[in-house]
TITORTOR-421312 format. One record per residue (C-alpha): x, y, z; chain. Coordinates in Angstrom, 1 decimal. Layout:
N
PAVEX        u        v        w   mol
PAVEX        X        Y        Z     A
...
This chain:
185
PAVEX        u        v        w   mol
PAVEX      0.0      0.0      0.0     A
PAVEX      1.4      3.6     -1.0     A
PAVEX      1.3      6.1      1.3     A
PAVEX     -1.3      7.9     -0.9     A
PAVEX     -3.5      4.9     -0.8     A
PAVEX     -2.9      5.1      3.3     A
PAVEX     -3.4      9.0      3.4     A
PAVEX     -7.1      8.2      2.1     A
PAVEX     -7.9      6.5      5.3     A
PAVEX     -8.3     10.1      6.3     A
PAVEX    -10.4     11.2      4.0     A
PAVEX    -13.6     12.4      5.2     A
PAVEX    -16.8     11.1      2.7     A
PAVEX    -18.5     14.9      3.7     A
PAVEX    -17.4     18.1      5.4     A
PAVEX    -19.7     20.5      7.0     A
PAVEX    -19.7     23.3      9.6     A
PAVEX    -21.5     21.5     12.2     A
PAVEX    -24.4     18.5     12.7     A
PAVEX    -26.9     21.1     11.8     A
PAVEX    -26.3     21.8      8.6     A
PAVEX    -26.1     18.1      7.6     A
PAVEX    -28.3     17.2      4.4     A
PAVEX    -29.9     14.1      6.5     A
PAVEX    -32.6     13.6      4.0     A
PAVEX    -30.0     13.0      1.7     A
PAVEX    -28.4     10.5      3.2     A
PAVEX    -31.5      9.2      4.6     A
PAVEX    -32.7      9.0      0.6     A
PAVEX    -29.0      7.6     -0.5     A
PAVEX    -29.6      4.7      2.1     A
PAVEX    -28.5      5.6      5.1     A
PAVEX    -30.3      4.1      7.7     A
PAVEX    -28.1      4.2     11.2     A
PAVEX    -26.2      7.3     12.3     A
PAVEX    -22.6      6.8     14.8     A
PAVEX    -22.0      9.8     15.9     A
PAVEX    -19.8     11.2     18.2     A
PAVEX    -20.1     13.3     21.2     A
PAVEX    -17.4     16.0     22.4     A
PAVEX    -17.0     19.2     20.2     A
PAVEX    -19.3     17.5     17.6     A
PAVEX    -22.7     17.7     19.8     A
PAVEX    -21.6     19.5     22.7     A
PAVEX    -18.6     21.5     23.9     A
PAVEX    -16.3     19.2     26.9     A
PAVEX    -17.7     22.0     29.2     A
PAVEX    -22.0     21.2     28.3     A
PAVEX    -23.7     18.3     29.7     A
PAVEX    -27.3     18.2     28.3     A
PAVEX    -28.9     18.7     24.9     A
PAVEX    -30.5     22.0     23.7     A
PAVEX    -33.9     22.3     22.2     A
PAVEX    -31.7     22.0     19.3     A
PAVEX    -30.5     19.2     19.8     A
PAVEX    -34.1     17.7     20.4     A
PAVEX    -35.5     18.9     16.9     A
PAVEX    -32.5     17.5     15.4     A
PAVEX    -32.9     14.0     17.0     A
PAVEX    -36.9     14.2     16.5     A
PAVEX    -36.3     14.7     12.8     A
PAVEX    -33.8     12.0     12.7     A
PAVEX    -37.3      9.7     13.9     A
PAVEX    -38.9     11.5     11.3     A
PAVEX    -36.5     10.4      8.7     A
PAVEX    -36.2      6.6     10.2     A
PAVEX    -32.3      7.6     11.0     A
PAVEX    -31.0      5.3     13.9     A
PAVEX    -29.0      6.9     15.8     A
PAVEX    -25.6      6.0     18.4     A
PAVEX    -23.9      8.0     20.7     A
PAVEX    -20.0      7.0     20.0     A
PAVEX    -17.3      8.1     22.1     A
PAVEX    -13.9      8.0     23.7     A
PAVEX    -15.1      9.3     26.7     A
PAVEX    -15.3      7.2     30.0     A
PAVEX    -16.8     10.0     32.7     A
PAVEX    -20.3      9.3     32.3     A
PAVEX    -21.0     12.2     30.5     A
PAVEX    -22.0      9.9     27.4     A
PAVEX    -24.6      8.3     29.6     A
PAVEX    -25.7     11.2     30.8     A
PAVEX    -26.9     12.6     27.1     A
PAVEX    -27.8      9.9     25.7     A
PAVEX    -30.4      9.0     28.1     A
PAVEX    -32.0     12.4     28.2     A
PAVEX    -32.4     11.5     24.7     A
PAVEX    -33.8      8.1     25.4     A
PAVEX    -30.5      7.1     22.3     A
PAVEX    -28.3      3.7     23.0     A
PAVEX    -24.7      4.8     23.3     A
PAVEX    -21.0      3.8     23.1     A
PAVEX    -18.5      4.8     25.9     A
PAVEX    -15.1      4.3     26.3     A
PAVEX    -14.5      3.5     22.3     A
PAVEX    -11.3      3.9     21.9     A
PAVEX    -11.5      5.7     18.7     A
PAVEX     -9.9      5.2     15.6     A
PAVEX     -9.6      1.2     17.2     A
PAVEX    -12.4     -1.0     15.9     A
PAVEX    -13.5     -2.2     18.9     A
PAVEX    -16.2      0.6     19.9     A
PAVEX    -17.5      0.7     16.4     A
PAVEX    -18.4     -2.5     16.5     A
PAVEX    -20.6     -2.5     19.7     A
PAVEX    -22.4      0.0     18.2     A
PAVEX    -22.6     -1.8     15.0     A
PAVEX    -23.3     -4.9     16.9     A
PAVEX    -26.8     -3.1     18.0     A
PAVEX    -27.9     -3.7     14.0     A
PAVEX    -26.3     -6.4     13.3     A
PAVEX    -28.7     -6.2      9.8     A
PAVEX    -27.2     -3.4      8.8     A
PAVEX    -24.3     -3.4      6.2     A
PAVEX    -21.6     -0.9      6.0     A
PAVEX    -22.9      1.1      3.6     A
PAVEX    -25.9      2.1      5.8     A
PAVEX    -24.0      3.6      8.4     A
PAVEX    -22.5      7.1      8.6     A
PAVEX    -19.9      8.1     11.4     A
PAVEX    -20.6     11.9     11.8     A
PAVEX    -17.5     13.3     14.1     A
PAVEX    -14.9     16.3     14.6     A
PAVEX    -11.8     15.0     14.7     A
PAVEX     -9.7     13.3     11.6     A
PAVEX     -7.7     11.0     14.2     A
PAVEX    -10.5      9.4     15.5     A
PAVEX    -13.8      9.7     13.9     A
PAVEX    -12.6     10.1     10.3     A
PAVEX     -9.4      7.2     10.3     A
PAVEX    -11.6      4.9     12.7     A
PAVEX    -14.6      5.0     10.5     A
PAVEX    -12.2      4.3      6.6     A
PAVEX    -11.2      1.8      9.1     A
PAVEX    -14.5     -0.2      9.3     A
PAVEX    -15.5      0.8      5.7     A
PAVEX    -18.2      3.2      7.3     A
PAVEX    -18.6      6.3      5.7     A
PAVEX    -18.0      9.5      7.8     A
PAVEX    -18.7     13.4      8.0     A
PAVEX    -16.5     15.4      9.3     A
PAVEX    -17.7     18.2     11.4     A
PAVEX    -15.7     21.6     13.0     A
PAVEX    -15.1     21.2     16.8     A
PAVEX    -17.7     23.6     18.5     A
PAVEX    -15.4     25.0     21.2     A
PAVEX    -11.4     23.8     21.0     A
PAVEX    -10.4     26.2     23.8     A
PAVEX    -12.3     23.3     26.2     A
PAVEX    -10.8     20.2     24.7     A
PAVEX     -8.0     17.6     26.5     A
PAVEX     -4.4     18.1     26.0     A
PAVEX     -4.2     14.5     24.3     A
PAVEX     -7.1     15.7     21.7     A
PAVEX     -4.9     18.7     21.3     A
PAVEX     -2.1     16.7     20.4     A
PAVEX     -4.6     14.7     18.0     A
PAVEX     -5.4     18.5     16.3     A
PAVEX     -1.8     19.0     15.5     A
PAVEX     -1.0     15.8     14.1     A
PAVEX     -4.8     16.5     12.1     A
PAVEX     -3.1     19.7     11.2     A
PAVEX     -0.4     17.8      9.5     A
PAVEX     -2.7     15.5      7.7     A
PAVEX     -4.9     18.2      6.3     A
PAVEX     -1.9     19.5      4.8     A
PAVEX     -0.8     16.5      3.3     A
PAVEX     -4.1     15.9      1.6     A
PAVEX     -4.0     19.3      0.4     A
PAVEX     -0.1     18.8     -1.3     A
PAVEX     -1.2     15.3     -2.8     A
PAVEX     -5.2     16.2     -3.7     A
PAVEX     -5.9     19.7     -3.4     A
PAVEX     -9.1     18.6     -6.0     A
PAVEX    -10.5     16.7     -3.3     A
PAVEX     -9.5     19.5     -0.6     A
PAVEX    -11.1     22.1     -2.1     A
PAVEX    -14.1     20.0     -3.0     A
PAVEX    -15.1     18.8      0.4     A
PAVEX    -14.3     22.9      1.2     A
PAVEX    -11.9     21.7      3.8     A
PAVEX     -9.9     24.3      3.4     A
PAVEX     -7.7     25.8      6.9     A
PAVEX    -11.3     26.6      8.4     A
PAVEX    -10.6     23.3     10.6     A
């Protein structure tokens, strides 16, 4: 394997500003059927604990639209718990993101689903983005909502993102500028 064929397990399938302004019917029409998605700085800041009305139409439209939905993440402080059961959603703690393990639990909850019906919507390209290419998932990426609250060891993760981002725009600045990656991340 190249390294260009190994630099497009960090290629993200969709970029957008935030979960909002997902397309869901789109992906909902394209065959989605199960959304993993991930917690900290994608649905809520490190420093939040509880969904917004926001969040609440989001989630009711994802009923509306049949989307099944996962709460996926690294974290292990019962924060994940916490959300997801205000929500009433099943969830995945302690994933270990980009490992496999945590993304099959959750895919182990529809185990009649096949990878192309799942979509990994997260914020960070060392975790969300190279553990989903990992399981043949496909993933949106998503801008962090509030970095100045994140861990130093997902700081660390930004820099080496940093890197990467850079690297796919010197090898395939089409694809860069398509997905509007841009240095907005």
């Amino acid at each position: 394997m190249g390294c260009f064929s190994r630099l497009t397990l960090f290629y993200p399938d969709d970029y957008q500003e935030n979960v909002f302004l997902i397309n869901y019917r789109k992906l909902a029409e394209t065959g989605i059927k199960v959304l993993f998605i991930d917690l900290d700085n994608t649905l809520i800041p490190y420093d939040e604990k509880e969904p917004s009305a926001e969040h609440n139409t989001l989630f009711q439209k994802f009923k509306e639209l049949g989307l099944s939905v996962v709460i996926i993440s690294n974290n292990r402080h019962g924060r994940v718990v916490h959300f997801a059961n205000l929500l009433g959603l099943p969830y995945i703690e302690n994933a270990r993101k980009p490992c496999r393990s945590g993304f099959k639990r959750a895919w182990a909850l529809f185990p009649k689903m096949g990878k192309n019906e799942i979509m990994v919507i997260g914020d960070q390209v060392m975790t969300d983005v190279l553990g989903a290419k990992r399981m043949g998932f496909q993933v949106t990426l998503v801008n962090a909502i509030k970095r100045e609250s994140e861990r130093w060891y997902t700081r660390l993760n930004r820099k080496i993102e940093h890197l990467i981002l850079r690297r796919i725009k010197q090898k395939d600045p089409d694809y860069y500028e398509q997905l509007n990656l841009k240095e907005k991340r």
